[in-house]
C-alpha positions in Angstrom: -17.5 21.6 43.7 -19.7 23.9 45.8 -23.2 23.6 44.9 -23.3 23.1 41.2 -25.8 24.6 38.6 -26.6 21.7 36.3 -28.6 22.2 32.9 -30.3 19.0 32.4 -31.0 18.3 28.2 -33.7 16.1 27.0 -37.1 16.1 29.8 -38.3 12.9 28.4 -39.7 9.6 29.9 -36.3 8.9 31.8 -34.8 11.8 31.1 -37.3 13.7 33.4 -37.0 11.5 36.2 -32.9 11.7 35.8 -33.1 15.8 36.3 -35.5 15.1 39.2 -32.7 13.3 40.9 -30.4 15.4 39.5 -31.9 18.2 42.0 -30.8 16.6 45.2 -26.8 17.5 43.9 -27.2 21.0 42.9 -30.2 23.4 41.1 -31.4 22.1 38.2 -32.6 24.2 34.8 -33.9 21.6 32.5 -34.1 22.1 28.8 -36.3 20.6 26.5 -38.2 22.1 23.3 -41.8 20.7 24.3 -43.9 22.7 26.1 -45.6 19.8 27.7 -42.4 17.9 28.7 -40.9 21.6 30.3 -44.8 22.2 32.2 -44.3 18.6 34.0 -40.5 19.5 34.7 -42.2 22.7 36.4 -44.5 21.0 38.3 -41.6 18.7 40.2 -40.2 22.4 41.2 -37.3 22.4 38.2 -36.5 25.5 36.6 -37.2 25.6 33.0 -36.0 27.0 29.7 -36.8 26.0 26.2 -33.1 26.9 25.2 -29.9 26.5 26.4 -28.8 29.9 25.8 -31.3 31.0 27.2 -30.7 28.7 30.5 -28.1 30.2 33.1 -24.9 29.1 32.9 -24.7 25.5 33.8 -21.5 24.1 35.9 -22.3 20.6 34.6 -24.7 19.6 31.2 -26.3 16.4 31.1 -27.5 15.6 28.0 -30.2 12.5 27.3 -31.5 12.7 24.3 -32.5 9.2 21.4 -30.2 9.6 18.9 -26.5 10.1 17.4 -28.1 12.8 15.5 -30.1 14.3 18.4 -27.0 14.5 20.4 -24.5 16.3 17.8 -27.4 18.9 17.2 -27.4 19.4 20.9 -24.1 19.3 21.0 -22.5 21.2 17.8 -25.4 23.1 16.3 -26.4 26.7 16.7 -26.9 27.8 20.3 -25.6 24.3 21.3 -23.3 23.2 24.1 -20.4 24.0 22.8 -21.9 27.6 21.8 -23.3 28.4 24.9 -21.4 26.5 28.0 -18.0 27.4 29.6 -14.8 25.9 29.0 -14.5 25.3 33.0 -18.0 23.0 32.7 -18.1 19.4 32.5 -20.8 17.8 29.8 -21.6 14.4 29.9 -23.7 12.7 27.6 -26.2 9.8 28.8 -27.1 8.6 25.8 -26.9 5.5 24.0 -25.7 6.2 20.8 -23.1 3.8 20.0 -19.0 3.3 20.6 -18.7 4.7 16.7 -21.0 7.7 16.8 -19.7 8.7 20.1 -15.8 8.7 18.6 -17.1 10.8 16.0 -18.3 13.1 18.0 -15.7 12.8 20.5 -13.6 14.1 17.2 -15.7 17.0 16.2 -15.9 18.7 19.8 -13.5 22.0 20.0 -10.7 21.4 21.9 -10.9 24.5 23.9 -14.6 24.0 24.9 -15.8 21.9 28.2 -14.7 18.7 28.7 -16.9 15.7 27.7 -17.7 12.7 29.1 -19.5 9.5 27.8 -21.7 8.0 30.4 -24.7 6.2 28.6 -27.1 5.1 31.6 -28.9 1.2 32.2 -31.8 0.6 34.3 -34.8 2.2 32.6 -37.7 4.4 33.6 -37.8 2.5 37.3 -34.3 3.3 37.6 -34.5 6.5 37.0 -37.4 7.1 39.5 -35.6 5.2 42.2 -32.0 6.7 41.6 -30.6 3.4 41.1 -29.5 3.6 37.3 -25.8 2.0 36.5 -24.2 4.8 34.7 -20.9 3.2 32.3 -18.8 6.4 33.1 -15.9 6.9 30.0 -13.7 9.7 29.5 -11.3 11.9 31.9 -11.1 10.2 35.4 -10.7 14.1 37.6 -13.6 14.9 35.3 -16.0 12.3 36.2 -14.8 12.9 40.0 -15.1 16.0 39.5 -19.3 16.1 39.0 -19.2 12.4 40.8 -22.0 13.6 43.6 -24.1 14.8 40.4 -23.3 11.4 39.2 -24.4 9.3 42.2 -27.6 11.3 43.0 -28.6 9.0 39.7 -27.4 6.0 40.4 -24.4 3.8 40.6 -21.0 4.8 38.6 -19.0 2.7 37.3 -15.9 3.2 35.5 -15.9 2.3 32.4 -12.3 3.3 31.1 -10.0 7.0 30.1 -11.3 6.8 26.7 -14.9 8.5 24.9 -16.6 5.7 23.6 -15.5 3.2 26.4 -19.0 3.8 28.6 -21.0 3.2 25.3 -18.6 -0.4 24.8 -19.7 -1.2 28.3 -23.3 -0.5 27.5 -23.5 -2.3 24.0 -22.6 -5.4 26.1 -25.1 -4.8 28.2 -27.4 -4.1 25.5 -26.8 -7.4 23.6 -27.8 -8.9 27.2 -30.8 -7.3 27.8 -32.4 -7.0 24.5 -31.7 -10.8 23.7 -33.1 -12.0 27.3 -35.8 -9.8 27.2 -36.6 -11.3 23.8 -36.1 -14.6 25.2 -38.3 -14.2 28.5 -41.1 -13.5 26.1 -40.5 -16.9 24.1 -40.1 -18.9 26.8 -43.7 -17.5 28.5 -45.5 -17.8 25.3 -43.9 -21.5 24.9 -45.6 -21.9 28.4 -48.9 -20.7 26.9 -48.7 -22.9 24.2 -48.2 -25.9 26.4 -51.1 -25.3 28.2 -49.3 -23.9 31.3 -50.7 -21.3 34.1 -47.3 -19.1 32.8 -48.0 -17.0 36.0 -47.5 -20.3 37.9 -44.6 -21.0 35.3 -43.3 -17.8 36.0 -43.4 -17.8 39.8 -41.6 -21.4 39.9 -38.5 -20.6 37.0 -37.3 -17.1 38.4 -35.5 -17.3 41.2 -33.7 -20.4 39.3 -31.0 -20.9 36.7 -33.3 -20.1 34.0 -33.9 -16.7 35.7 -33.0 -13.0 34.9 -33.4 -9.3 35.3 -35.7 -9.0 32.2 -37.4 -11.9 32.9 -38.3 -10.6 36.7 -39.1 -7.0 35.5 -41.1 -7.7 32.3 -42.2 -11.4 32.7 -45.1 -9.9 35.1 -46.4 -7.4 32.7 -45.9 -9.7 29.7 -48.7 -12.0 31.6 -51.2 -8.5 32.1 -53.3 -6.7 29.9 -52.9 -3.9 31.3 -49.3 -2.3 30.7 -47.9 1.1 31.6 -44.4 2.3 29.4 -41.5 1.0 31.1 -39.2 1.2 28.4 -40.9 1.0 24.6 -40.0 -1.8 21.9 -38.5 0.6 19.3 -36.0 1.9 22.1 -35.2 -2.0 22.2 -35.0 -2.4 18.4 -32.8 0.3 18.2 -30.3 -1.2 20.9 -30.4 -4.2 19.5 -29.5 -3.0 16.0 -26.5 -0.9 17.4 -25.3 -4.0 19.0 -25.6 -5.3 15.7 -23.7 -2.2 13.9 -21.1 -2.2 16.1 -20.3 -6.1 16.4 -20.0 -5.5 12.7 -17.8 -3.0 13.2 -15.4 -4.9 14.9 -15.7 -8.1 12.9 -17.6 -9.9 15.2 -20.6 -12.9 14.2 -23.1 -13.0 17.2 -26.0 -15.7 16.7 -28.1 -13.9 19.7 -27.7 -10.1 18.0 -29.3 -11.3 14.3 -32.2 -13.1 16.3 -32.7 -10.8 18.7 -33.2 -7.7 15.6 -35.4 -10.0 14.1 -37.9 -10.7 16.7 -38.0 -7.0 17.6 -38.7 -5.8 13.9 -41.6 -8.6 13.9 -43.0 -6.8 16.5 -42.6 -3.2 15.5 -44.0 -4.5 11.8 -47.3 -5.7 13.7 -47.3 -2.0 15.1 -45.8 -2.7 18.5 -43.3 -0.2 18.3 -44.7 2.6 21.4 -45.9 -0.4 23.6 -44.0 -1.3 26.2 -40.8 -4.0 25.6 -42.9 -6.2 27.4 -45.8 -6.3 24.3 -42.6 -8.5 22.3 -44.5 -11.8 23.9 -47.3 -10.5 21.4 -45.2 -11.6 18.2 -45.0 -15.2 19.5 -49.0 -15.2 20.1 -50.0 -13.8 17.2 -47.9 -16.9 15.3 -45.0 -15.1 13.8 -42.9 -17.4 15.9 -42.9 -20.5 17.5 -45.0 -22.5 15.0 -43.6 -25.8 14.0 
């Protein structure tokens, strides 16, 4: 594919980033309803429109928007993808919305309209600024191929399997891992606190060992500050965590991590957490709605 015109859906806190990225693989038009969201996208030199048929005809879509429902209103509704974009385009759709909702939409789409591809993405706001996302790519193999440069200017690809709904399998595993550490990195620093620990020190001396991970490198430093920028908010997390929940369900499965891990994160979006960033869970265990004997 010559230089491809992409049409990038969804301008938000990582989608914005994404299209910015998406920019070094081919011109970008992003789409977005909010006036605010489309000014900033302006302002990193991104074409604009607050429609997609009103946006030039795009070679590839990438759609990140929330929800399920978001997504098949992009998708399906009036002046939608599959309204407005080519048969010969590819449209891959970067959120996470579950292995269910993505079969049922993967069952609606026309079959004469572009092909879709599944291709929810991991590695947050930071990710998304440094290009360095893992992107669970599902769906036709000569299709993902096909926009892999768009792809890659993103972050890493990684083939998840020929079927829609396999890239959001890989990513509810990944979910059930982050969501449950990140919920666990916050007990164990509060459990610090409440044995009378530096936790800095704490956390300096446990990360780099067994008891280490990801979350607990990325958000154990701003769980310890008072001061926290968004990295990725708490009711993104919640809602992770409760498709992990839905679709373990789903397929018959018990988890012990996926019930505690729901619970902790609707403690902390009762105590009105829910647009702080993930890192504001260690707040649930200080304020005593855990870890009192």
């Amino acid at each position: 594919m010559s230089t491809p015109k992409i049409t990038f859906v969804g301008a938000g806190a990582i989608g914005l980033p994404m299209a910015v990225r998406a920019a070094a693989a081919g011109t970008v038009t992003v789409v977005d309803t909010s006036p605010e969201r489309l000014a900033e996208a302006r302002s990193h030199e991104l074409e604009t429109s607050d429609s997609l048929s009103a946006a030039p005809a795009a070679d590839v879509v990438l759609v990140m928007v929330a929800t399920a429902q978001q997504a098949e209103s992009v998708l399906f509704g009036p002046g939608g993808v599959y309204e407005t974009t080519a048969p010969t385009a590819v449209v891959a759709l970067l959120s996470t919305i579950g292995p269910a909702a993505m079969e049922k939409i993967a069952s609606n789409r026309p079959s004469d309209g572009p092909t879709l591809l599944d291709i929810p993405v991991t590695g947050g706001i930071p990710g998304a600024i440094a290009g360095t996302l893992t992107l669970f790519s599902g769906g036709d193999t000569s299709a993902i191929e096909q926009i892999r440069p768009v792809l890659e200017s993103m972050g890493n690809v990684v083939l998840a399997g020929p079927n829609l709904a396999d890239g959001q399998a890989y990513k509810i595993v990944n979910q059930l891992l982050a969501t449950s550490q990140l919920v666990v990195a916050a007990e164990a620093l509060a459990f610090a606190e409440k044995l009378g620990l530096d936790a800095a020190k704490v956390f300096e001396a446990v990360k780099g060992g067994a008891g280490g991970s990801w979350m607990l490198s990325h958000y154990g430093p701003r769980m310890l500050t008072e001061t926290r920028d968004i990295a990725a908010r708490v009711d993104i997390f919640l809602k992770d965590a409760a498709l992990v929940g839905e679709t373990a369900t789903a397929a018959g499965y018990k988890g012990e991590m996926i019930d505690a891990t729901v619970a902790v994160l609707e403690k902390a979006v009762e105590q009105g957490l829910a647009s702080e960033d993930a890192s504001a869970v260690i707040d649930v265990y200080r304020k005593g709605a855990y870890g009192r004997g």
